[in-house]
C-alpha positions in Angstrom: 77.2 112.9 112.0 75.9 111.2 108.8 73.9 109.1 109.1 74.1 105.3 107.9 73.6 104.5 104.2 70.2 104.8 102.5 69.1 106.0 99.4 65.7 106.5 100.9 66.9 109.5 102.7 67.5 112.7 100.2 66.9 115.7 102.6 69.2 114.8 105.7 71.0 118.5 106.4 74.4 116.2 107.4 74.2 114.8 104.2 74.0 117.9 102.7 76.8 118.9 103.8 79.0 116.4 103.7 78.3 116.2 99.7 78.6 119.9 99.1 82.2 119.8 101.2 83.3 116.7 98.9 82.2 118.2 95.6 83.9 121.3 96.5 86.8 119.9 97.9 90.3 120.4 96.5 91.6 117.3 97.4 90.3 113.8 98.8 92.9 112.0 100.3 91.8 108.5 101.8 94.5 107.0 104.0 93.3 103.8 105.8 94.8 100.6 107.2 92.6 97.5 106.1 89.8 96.5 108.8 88.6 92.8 108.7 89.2 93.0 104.9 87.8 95.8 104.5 87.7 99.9 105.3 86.5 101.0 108.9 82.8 101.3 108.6 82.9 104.8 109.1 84.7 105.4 105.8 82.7 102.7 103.6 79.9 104.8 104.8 80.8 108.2 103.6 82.2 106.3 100.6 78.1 104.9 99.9 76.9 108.6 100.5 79.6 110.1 98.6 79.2 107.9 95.3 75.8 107.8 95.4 73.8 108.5 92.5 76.1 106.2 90.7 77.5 107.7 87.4 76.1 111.0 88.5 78.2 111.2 92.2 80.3 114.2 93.5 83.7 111.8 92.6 82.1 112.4 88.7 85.4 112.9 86.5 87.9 113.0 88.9 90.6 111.0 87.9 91.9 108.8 91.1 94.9 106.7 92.0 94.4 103.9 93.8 97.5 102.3 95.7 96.6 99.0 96.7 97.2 95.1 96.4 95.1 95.4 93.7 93.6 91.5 93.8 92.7 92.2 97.5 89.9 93.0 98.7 90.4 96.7 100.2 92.0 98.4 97.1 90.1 96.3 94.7 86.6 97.2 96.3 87.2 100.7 96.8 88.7 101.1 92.6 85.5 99.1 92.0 83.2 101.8 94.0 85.1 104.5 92.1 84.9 103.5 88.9 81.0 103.2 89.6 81.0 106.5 90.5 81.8 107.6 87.0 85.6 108.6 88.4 88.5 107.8 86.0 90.9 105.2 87.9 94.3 104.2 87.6 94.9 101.3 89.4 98.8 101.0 90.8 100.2 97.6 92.0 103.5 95.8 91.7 101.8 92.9 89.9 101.4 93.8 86.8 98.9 91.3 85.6 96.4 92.0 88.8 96.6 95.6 88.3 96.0 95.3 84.3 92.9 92.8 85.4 91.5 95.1 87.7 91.6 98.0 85.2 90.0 96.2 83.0 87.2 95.0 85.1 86.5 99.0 86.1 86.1 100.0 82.5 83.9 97.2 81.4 81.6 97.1 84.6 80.8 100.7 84.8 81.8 102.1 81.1 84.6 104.8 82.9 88.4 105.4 82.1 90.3 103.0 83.9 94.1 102.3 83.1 96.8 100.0 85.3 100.6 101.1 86.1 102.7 98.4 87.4 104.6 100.6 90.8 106.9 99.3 93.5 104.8 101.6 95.9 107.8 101.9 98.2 109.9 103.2 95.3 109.1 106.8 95.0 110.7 107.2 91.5 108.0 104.8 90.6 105.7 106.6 92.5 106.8 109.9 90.7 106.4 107.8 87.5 103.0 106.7 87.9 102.1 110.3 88.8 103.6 112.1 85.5 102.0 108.9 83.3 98.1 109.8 84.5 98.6 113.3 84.3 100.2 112.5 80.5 96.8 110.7 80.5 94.0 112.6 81.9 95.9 115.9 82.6 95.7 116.2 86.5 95.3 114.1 89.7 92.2 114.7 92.0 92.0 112.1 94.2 94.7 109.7 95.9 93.1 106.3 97.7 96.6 105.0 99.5 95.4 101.5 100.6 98.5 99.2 100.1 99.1 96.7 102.7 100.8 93.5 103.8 100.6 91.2 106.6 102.6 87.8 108.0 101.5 84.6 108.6 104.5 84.4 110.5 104.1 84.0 114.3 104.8 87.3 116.0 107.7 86.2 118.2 109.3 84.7 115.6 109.2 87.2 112.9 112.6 88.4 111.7 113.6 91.8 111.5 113.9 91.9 107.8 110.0 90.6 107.1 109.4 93.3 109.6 111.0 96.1 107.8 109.3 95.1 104.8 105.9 95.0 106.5 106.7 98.6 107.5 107.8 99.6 104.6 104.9 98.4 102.5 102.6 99.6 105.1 103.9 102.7 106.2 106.5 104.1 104.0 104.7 103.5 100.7 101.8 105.5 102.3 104.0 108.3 103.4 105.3 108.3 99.7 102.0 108.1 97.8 101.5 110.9 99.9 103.9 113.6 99.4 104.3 112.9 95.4 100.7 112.7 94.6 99.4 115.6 97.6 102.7 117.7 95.9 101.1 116.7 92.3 97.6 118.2 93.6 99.5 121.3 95.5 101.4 122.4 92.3 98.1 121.8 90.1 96.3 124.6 93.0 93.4 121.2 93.7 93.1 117.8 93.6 
């Protein structure tokens, strides 16, 4: 029901309410697969309302994980929208380099907290890792953005079962993981 993007409209009643429901949420969980290199349009649209004014938005202080590829273009967006909206972000990838780039790019663009953790997301002792370094850090989770993905160039009838398994497991069971240590992490803290 909201309606699309524009900071022209302050007194929509959908807007509203969408706002007051995010800033008073416990938890925000995004959980997306990547859409023509980007997020489905519906969620880059409640991500524009939901970050809007930027430094002053409802994500304000809430410190974030972002699982992602972080040199592509869905994870690395989205961080980048975070960090503009004033939230503290740790930026999670198994490359090390990109993820310490990235982090760095967040804190001098918009000013905020932004660290990187290199993490085999499909390891969930790295996961779990990850998790007790931020809240070593900033002392709590609030909000998880699970945006990891892979893809093959590979023809379809001629990809093996092995690079299939590993697409799976990069796209599925690294969400499933980022999932039940970080949603635990925000359980046992009582929000996030």
């Amino acid at each position: 029901k909201l309606p699309h993007y524009n900071a022209d409209v302050t007194d929509d009643p959908n807007v509203k309410a969408f706002l007051e429901q995010v800033a008073s949420a416990d938890g925000i969980l995004f959980v997306t697969p990547e859409y023509n290199y980007s997020v489905p349009g519906v969620l880059k649209n409640a991500i524009d309302w939901a970050s809007r004014p930027a430094y002053e938005s409802v994500f304000k202080g809430k410190s974030c994980f972002i699982v992602s590829v972080s040199g592509g273009v869905l994870g690395g967006a989205m961080a980048e929208a975070l960090g503009c909206a004033g939230a503290k972000v740790a930026v999670l990838d198994l490359n090390a380099e990109a993820a310490k780039e990235r982090a760095r790019d967040i804190r001098d663009a918009h000013g905020t907290d932004a660290i990187d953790i290199q993490v085999d997301a499909t390891s969930e002792t790295d996961l779990r890792q990850a998790s007790d370094q931020v809240v070593a850090e900033w002392g709590r989770v609030d909000i998880l953005l699970n945006a990891p993905g892979i893809n093959s160039a590979t023809p379809y009838f001629e990809i093996t079962q092995d690079e299939w398994e590993r697409i799976l497991r990069v796209n599925l069971t690294s969400m499933h993981l980022a999932c039940q240590v970080f949603g635990r992490r925000m359980v046992d803290q009582g929000e996030g």
